[in-house]
Backbone bond lengths (Angstrom), bond angles and torsions (degrees), N, CA, C in turn:
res aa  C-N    CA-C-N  psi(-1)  N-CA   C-N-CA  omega(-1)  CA-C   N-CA-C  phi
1 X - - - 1.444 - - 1.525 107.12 -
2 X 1.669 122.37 146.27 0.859 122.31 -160.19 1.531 109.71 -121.94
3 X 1.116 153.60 125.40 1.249 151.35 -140.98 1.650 132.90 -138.80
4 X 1.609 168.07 63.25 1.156 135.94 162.70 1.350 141.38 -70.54
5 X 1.421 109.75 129.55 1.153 121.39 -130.36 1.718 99.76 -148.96
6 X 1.112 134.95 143.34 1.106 133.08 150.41 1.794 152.16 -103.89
7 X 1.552 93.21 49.36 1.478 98.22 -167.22 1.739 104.07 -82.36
8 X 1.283 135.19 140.65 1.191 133.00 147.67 1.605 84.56 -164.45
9 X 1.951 94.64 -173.61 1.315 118.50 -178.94 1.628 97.43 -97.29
10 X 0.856 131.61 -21.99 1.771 131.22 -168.69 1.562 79.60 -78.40
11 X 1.736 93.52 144.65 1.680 116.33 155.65 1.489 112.07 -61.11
12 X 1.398 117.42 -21.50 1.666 111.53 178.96 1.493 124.34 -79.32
13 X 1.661 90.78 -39.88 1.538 103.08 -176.91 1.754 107.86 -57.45
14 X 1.572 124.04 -31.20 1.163 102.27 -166.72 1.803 100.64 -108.10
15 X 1.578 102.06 22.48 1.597 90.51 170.75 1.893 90.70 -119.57
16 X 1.099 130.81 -42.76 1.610 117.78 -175.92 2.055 94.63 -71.96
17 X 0.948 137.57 -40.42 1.277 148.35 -156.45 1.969 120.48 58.16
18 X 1.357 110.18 163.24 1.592 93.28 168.05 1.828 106.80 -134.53
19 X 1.382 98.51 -168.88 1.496 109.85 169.74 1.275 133.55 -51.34
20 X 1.096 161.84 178.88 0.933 149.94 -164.22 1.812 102.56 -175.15
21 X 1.554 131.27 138.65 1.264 126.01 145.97 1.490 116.18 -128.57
22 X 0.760 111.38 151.33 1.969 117.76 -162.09 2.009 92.94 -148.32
23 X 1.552 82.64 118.37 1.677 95.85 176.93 1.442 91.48 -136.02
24 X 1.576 103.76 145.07 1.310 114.29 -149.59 1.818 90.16 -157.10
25 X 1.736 99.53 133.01 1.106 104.69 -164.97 1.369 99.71 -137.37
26 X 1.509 129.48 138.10 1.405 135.59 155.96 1.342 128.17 -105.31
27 X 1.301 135.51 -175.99 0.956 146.17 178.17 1.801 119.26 -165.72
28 X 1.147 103.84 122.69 1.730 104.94 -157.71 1.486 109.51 -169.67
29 X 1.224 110.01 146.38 1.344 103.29 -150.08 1.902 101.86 -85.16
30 X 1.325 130.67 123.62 1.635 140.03 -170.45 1.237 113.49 -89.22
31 X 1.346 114.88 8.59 1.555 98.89 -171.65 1.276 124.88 -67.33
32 X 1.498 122.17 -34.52 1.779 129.88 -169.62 1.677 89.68 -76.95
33 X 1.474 134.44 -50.48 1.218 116.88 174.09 1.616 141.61 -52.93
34 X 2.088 92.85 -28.55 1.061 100.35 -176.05 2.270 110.87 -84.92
35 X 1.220 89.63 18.11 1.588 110.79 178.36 1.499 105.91 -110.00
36 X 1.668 116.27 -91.45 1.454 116.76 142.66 1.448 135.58 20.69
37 X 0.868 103.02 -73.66 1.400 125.42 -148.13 2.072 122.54 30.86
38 X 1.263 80.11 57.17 1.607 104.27 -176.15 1.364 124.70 -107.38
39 X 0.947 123.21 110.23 1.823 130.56 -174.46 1.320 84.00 -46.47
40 X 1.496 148.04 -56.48 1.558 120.69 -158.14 1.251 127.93 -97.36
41 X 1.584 96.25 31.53 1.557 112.73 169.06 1.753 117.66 -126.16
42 X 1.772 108.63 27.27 0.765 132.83 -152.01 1.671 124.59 -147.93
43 X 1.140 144.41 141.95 1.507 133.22 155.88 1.429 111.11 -24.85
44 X 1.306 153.93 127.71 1.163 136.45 106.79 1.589 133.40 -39.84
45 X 1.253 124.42 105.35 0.955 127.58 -169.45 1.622 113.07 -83.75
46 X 1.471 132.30 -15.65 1.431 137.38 160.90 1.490 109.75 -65.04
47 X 1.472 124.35 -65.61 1.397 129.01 134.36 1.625 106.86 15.49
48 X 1.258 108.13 -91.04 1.391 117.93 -175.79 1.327 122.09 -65.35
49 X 1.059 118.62 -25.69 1.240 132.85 -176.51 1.958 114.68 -73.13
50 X 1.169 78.88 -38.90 1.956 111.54 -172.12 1.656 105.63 -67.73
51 X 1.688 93.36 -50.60 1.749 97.50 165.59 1.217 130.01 -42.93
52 X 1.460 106.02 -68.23 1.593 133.26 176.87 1.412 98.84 -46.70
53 X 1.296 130.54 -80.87 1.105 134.84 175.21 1.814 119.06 -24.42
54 X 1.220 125.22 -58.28 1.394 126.14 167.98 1.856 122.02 -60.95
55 X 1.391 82.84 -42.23 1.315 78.14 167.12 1.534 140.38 -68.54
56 X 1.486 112.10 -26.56 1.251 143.19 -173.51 1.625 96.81 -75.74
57 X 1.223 130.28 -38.55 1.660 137.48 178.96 1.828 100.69 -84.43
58 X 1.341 112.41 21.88 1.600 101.02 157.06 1.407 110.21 -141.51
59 X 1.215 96.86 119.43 1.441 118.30 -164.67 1.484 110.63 -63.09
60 X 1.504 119.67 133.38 1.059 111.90 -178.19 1.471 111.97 -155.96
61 X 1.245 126.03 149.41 2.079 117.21 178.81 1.184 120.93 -61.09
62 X 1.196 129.62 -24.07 1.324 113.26 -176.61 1.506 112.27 -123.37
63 X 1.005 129.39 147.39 1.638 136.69 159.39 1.531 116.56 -32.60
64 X 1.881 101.67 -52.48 1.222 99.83 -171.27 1.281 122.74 -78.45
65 X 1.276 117.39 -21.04 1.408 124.46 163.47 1.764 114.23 -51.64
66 X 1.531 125.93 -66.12 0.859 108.57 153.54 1.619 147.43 5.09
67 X 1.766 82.84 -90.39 1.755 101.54 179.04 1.206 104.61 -57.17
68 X 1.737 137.46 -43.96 1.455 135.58 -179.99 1.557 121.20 -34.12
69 X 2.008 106.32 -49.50 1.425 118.73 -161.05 1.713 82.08 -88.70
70 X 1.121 117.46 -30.54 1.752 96.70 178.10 1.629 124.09 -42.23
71 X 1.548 99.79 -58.43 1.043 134.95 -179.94 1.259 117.00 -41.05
72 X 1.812 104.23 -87.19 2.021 106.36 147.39 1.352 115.48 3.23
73 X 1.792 107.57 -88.71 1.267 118.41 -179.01 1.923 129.80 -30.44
74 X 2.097 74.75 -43.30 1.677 73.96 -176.21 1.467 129.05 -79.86
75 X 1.642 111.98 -29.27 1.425 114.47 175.35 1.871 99.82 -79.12
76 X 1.583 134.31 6.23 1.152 107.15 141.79 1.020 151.57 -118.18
77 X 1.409 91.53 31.68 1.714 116.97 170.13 1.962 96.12 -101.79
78 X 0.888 110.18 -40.55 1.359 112.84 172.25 1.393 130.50 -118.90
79 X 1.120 119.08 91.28 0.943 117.02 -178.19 1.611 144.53 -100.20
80 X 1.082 107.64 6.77 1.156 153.63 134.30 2.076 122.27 -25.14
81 X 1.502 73.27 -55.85 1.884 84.72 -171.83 1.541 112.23 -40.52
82 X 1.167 125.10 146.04 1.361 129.29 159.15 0.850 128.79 -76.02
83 X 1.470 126.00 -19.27 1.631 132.14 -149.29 1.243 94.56 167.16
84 X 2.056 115.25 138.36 1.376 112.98 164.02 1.360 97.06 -172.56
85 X 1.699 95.84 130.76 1.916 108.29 165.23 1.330 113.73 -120.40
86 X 1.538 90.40 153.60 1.744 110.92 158.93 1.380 112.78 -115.96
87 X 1.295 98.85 142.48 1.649 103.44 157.59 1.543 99.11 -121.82
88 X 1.308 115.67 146.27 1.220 115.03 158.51 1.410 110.09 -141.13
89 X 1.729 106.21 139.01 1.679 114.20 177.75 1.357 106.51 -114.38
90 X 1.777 102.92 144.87 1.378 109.11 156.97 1.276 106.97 -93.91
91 X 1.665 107.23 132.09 1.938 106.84 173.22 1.685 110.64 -90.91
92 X 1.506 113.65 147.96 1.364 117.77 -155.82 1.214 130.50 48.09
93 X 1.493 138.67 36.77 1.392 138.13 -170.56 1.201 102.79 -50.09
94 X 1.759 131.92 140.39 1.158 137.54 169.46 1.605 127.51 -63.25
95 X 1.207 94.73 77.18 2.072 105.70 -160.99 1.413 120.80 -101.50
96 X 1.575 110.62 -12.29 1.568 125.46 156.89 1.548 80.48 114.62
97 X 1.477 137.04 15.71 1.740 124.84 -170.77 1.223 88.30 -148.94
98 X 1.394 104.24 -175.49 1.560 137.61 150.90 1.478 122.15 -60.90
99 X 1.333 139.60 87.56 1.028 136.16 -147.66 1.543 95.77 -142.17
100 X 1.427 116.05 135.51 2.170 103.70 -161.59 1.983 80.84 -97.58
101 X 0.903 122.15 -60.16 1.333 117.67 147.08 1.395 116.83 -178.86
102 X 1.553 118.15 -158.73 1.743 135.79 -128.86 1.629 78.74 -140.67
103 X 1.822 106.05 114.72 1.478 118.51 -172.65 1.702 99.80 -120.35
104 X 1.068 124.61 150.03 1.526 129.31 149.80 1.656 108.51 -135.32
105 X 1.433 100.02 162.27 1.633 92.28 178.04 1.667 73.64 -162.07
106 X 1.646 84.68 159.43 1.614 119.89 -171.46 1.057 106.07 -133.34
107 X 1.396 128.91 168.15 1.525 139.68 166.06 2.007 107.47 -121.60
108 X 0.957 103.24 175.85 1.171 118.37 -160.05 1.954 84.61 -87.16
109 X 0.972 143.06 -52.42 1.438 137.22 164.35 1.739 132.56 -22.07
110 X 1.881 84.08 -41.37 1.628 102.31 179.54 1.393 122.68 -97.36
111 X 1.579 100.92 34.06 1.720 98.94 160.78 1.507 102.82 -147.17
């Protein structure tokens, strides 16, 4: 997922803002869907999408903060899940170099 967004710690980063990529992974058990074939025996992936997305429009300093309230959000919309990560990158972080960018990722354990 692709994002602009303005989270950093610099006063600039959250008034010019930058790019953002957020990859987001679950793990949950498919079997009644993979029978089914019923979205409500299944991930919703708009659902997830809808999260990330709101969350990503509140500005905040750190990455990990971010990915944390994603997370939150996501095991309580699902709770169910077995397992789930984010990574999210800023592209070009303002680092005084050439930098492709500045990644963190979390698991569903670490919040």
């Amino acid at each position: 997922m692709r994002f602009f967004a303005h989270h950093g710690c610099f006063h600039e980063e959250k008034v010019i803002g930058n790019h953002f990529v957020v990859d987001f992974e679950a793990w949950t058990d498919t079997r009644a869907a993979s029978e089914s074939d019923a979205l409500e025996d299944t991930l919703n992936y708009q659902i997830i999408f809808d999260i990330v997305k709101e969350e990503m429009a509140v500005s905040s300093n750190l990455l990990e903060h971010v990915g944390g309230r994603i997370l939150r959000r996501f095991r309580a919309a699902f709770p169910a899940v077995e397992r789930a990560r984010i990574s999210i990158a800023k592209l070009n972080p303002p680092l005084g170099g050439e930098v492709g960018a500045s990644k963190v990722t979390l698991e569903l354990q670490d919040v």
